[in-house]
N, C-alpha and C positions, 0 to 999 in steps of 0.2 A: 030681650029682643034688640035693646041698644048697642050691646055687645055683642052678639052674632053679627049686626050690621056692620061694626068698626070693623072686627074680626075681618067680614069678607073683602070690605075697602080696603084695608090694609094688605089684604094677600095680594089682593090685583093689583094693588101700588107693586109691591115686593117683585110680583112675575113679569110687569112691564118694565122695570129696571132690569130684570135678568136679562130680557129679552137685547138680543145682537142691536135692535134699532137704538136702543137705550143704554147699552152697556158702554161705559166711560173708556175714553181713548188711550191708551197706553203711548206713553211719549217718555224717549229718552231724552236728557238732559246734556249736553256733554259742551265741555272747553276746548277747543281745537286750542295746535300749539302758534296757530295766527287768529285774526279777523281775514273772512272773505270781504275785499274789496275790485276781485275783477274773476269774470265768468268764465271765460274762453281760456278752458284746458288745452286748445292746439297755440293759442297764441303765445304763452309764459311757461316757464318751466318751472314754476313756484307751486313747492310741495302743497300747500292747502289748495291751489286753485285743483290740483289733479287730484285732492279729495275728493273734493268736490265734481270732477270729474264720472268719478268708479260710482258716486250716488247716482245720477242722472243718466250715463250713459252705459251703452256695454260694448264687448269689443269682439272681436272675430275668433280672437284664440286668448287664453290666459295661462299664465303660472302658477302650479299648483305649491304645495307646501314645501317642498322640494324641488320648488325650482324650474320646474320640467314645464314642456306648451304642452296644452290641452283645449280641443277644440271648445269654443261658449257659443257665441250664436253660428260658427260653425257647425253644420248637422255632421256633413260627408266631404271628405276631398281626397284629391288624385293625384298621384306627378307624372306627366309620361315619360318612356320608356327610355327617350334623350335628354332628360329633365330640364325642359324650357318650358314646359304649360304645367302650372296648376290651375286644378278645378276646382271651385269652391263651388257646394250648395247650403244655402242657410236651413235652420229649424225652421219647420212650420209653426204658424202663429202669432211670429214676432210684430209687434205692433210697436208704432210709434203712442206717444205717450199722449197726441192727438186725434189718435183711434186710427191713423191711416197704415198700412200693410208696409213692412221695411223692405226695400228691394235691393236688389245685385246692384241698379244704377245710385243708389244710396252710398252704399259701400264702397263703390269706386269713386265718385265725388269724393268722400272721404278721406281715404288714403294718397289721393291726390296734394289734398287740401295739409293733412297730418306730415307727408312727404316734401312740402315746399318748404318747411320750417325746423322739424326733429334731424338731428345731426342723424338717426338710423335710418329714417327714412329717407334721406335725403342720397345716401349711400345705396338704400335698396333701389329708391327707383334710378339710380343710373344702372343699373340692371335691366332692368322692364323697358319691354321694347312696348309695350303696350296692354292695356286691360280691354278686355270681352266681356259684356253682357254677352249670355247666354238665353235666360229667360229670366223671370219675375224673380226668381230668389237663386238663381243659378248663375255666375259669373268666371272669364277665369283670365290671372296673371301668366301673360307668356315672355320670357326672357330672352335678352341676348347675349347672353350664358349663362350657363348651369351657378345657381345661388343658393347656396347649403345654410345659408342661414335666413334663409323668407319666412320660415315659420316662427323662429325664435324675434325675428323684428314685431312679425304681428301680435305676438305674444308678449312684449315690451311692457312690462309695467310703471316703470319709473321716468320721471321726467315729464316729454310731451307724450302721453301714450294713444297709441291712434285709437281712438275711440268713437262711434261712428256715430253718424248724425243724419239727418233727411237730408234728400239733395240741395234743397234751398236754402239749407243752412250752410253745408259745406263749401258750395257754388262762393261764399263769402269771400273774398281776396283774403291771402294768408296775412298780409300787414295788416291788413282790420279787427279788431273786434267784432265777434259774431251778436246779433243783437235779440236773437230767440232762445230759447234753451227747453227745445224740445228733445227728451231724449227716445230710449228704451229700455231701460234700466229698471230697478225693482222700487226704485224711489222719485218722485215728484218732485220738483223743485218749486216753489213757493215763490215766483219770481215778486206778487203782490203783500207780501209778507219780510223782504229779502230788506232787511235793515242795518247797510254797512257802520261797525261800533257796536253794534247790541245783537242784533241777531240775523241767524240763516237759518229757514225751513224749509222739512222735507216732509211728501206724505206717502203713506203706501202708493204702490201702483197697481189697484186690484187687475189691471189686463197684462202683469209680467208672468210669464212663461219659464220658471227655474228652471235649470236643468233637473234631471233625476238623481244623477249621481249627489253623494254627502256634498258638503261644501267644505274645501280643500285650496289655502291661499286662496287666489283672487279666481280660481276654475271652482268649475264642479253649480251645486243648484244655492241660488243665491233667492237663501227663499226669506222675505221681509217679515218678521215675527212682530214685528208694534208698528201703531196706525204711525206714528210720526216720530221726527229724530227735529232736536232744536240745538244747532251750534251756539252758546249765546257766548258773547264777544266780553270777557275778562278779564282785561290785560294785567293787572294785578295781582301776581300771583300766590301772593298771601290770602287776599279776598277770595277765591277758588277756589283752595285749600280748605276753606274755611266752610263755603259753600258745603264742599265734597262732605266735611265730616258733619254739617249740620243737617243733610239730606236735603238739600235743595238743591243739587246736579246728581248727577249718575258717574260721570267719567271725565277722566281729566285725560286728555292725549298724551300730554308731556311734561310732567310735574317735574321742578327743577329738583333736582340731587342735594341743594342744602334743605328742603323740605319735607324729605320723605321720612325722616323721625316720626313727624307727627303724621303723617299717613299709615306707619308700622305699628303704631300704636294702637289703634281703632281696628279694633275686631270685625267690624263689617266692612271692612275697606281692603280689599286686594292691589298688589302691584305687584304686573307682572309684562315681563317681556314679550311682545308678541311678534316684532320683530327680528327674528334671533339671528340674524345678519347683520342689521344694524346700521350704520351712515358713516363718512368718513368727512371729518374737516380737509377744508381747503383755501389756501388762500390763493384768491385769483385777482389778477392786478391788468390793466391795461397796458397792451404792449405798442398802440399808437399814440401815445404820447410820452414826454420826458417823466419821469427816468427811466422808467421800464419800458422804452423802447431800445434801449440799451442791454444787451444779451449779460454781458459782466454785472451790469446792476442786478438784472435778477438774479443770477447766481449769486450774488452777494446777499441777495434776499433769501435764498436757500439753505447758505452755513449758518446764515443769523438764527433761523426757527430753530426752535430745540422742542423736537416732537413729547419728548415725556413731561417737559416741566410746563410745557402747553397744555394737553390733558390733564394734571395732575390739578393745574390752576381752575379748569374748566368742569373739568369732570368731579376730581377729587380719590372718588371711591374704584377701587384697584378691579374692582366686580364689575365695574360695568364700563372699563376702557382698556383698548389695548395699544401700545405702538407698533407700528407695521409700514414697512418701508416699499409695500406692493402698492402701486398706483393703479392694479386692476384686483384691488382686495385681498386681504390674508382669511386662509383658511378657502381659497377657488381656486380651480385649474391651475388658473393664470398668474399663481402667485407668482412675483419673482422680484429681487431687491435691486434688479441691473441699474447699473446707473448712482444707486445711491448712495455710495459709498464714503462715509466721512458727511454727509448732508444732514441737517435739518436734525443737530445734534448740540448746537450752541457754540459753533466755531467763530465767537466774534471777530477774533483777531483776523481771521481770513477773511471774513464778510469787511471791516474795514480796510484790509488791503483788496480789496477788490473795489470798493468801490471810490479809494485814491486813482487808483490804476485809471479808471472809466471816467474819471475827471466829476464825480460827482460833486455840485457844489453847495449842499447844503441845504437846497430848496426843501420844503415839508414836501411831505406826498401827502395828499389827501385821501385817508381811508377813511370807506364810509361804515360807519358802526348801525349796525342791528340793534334797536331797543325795545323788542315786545318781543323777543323770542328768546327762551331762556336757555336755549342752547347754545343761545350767541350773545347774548348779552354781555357776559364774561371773556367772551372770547376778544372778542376787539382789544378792550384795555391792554390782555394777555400778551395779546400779536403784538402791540402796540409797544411793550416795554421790550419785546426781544429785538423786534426790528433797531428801537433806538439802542438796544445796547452792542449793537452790530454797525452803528454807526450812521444809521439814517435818522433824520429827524422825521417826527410824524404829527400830522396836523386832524385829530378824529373827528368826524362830521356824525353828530348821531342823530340817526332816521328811524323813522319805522319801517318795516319789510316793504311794504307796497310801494313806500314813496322810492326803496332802494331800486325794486323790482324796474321802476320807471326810469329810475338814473344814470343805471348800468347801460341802458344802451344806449346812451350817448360818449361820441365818440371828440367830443371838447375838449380843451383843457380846465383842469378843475377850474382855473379863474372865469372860464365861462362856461361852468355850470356840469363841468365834465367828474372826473374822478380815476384815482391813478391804484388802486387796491381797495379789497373788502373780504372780511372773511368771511364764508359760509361754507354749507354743510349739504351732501349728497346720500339719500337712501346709497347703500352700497350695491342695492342692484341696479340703480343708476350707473356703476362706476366700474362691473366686472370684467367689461370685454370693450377693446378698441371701437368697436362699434355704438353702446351705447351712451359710452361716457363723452359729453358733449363737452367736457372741458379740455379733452384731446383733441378735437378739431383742430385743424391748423388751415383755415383753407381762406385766410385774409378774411376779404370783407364779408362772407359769408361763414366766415367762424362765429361761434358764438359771443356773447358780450365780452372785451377782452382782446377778440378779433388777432389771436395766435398766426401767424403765416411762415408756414416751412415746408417747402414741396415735401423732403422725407419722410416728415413724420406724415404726408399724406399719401404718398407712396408707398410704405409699409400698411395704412391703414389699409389701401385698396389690395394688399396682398395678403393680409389677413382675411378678408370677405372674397377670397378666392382659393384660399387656404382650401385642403380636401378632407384635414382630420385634425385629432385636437392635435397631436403631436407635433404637426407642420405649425398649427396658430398660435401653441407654447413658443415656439423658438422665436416667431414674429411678432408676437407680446412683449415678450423680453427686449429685441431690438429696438421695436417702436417706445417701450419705456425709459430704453437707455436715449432713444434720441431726443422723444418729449423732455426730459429731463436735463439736458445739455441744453436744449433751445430755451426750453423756460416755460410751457405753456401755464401752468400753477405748481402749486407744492402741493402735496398731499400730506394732510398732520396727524394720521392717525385715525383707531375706528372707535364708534363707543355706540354703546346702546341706552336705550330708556326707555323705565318701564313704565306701563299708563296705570293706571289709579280706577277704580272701578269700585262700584258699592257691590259689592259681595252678598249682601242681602235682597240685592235688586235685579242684577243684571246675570246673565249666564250666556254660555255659547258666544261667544268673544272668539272669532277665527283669528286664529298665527298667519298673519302675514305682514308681508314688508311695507305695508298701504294699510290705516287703519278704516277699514269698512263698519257696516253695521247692519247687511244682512245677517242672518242666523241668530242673533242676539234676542233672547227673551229678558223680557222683562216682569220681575211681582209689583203690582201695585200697578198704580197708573203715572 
């Protein structure tokens, strides 16, 4: 009798752990290739923050695997017959992540707010003679001419992407920081949990509405398979590694290249490309202050880079870097090498006669070096010995991302607190086309950090987004890279990829795209 009793205790323990109310949380573990230290994906152009971005919020249209727009919280839309109004109508059901109904007046706040700041939007909306509410989920963009590339802006993944938010968020002045982070996205943010240094959380969002369609890049149904995703903050990246192979993380975003030996070795451990586009170095330098306010110094600073011995230092491995002399990416439309002929090949000799010529006297530049991203960590030093062996002297200031994120836009001289170069790194679908690539701006004080000013180069930009086909935006690609490139906006040093690290026994359903997400991803165990 004593043992039928345990017997039947014991089952009903067993059926109320099965049971959904009882059943343990499935949570991924993963090492972003930063710590999150600031929220507002319209305010910064820093890769983790627009992570962090694609969890929380969602966007009107997306890039599917190939690159293409595809409506997301768009349902339906129109262009008329003189192509100056589109219609937009949203999916039924979209909710905010505080239960309230996402509206047309949502959306325009939005793109408002995304367009005072993103070098694309800021190009569409001098287009837009004005947005219409229509009704509760129905709105539409009417122009003051016809704009061939409005969908492919809204569809914008990379960089500041517009991604949409309630009105009372949006309403925020674009200089500010937004100080809610309510989205509509398939995942919660954990604002009470959000612990800058150690960690960032996220939870399902049981009221998100995926699409139907598979999920395909950042389009298609972004349906959340585990209750929670935990970014935890490990700057160390031997300690990660280590994590990874001891089963105490899931996924590494960006495992450095002298490390992957021992991630090859461990049978439950995959690495793989999911990005297969990839990022392209850059080094971008301030052109309002000495020396590189001087057109000859930066060209000086052009012949100095030597794109292969750059990668070879940084990257190392021949598989996952390539050099490539297209400042709108190798292997897109828009490839073309105008412009760069003899450049960023290790022409010291000419880099030191140039910068005799410009009366250069010697002073250090202060570059600011990267030290918690391992994609740049090496890179600084690298830049650092070509520049000086080109004849500049160089003074390294090493930061961490967030604090660089903050320094760049100031517009000082480094003795007061300013900075005159720093190397970093762009998703390359940040970098394809005149339009997105925010380090093509030239438009002074409303360039980006760096603040490039050349009517041309912004003259050709506006004739590019007036262009009618690819053929015409080929030819104005090429021009505008030949002329960014005499003027100096940055140097382009080439693309490479990285592949993430993932426990192979744990996780699956990993989407290929150029932004690492973490809908679709199942996970065994918890």
């Amino acid at each position: 009798m004593r043992l039928r009793t345990l017997l039947t205790a014991g089952s009903a323990a067993a059926l109320l752990l099965a049971s959904p109310a009882f059943a343990q949380t499935k949570t991924i573990k993963a090492v972003m290739h930063s710590d999150l230290k600031v929220l507002d994906p319209i305010w910064t152009t820093a890769n983790i923050v627009r992570n962090h971005g694609y969890m929380v919020w969602d966007t009107l249209f997306a890039m599917d695997e190939k690159l293409r727009p595809q409506p997301q919280m768009v349902d339906t839309w129109t262009l008329s017959d003189d192509k100056l109004t589109y219609t937009f109508t949203l999916r039924d059901g979209l909710k905010w992540h505080d239960g309230k109904p996402v509206t047309a007046e949502d959306c325009i706040a939005s793109l408002k707010r995304w367009g005072a700041r993103d070098s694309t939007g800021v190009k569409m909306l001098s287009f837009v003679a004005s947005f219409e509410p229509v009704n509760d989920r129905t709105f539409r963009i009417v122009l003051k001419e016809p704009y061939g590339l409005l969908i492919d802006s809204l569809a914008k993944p990379g960089g500041s992407t517009p991604l949409m938010m309630p009105k009372r968020i949006a309403d925020t002045d674009p200089a500010k920081q937004i100080s809610e982070f309510v989205g509509s996205g398939p995942f919660i943010f954990k604002a009470d949990e959000w612990k800058p240094g150690e960690k960032t959380v996220y939870v399902k969002n049981p009221d998100y509405k995926p699409r139907a369609e598979p999920a395909s890049g950042l389009a298609g149904g972004k349906v959340a398979k585990v209750d929670r995703v935990e970014w935890l903050a490990i700057p160390d990246h031997q300690t990660a590694v280590n994590a990874l192979l001891a089963g105490e993380i899931d996924y590494i975003e960006a495992p450095p290249h002298d490390l992957k030996s021992l991630l090859q070795a461990d049978k439950n451990v995959r690495l793989e490309v999911y990005n297969k586009i990839g990022a392209q170095y850059v080094f971008r330098w301030n052109t309002v202050v000495p020396p590189f306010d001087n057109e000859k110094v930066r060209r000086a600073a052009e012949y100095a880079f030597d794109q292969k011995a750059f990668l070879q230092g940084v990257i190392g491995d021949e598989k996952y870097y390539q050099t490539c002399d297209a400042m709108f990416v190798c292997g897109t439309p828009l490839e073309s090498n105008a412009g760069m002929d003899g450049l960023v090949r290790g022409n010291f000799a000419k880099s030191r006669e140039l910068l005799k010529e410009a009366g250069y006297d010697g002073t250090p530049i202060v570059m600011l070096h990267t030290t918690d991203i391992a994609v740049l960590t090496n890179a600084g030093p690298i830049a650092k010995d070509l520049l000086e062996k080109g004849g500049f002297k160089v003074q390294m200031v090493p930061l961490d991302f967030q604090a660089i994120v903050a320094r760049r836009l100031r517009k000082t001289p480094p003795q007061d607190g300013g900075w005159n170069g720093f190397m970093t790194a762009w998703l390359s679908v940040d970098m394809m086309n005149p339009l997105t690539n925010s380090m093509l701006t030239a438009s002074c004080d409303k360039a980006n950090f760096g603040w490039p000013c050349d009517a041309e180069v912004e003259r050709l930009r506006d004739a590019f987004a007036r262009a009618p086909d690819l053929e015409a935006r080929r030819k104005i690609a090429a021009d505008l890279q030949a002329r960014a490139i005499t003027y100096g906006t940055h140097v382009p040093l080439g693309q490479y990829t990285l592949p993430t690290a993932t426990r192979s026994d744990r996780l699956s359903g990993v989407v290929t795209s150029p932004i690492p997400v973490f809908w679709n991803i199942e996970k065994k165990g918890n």
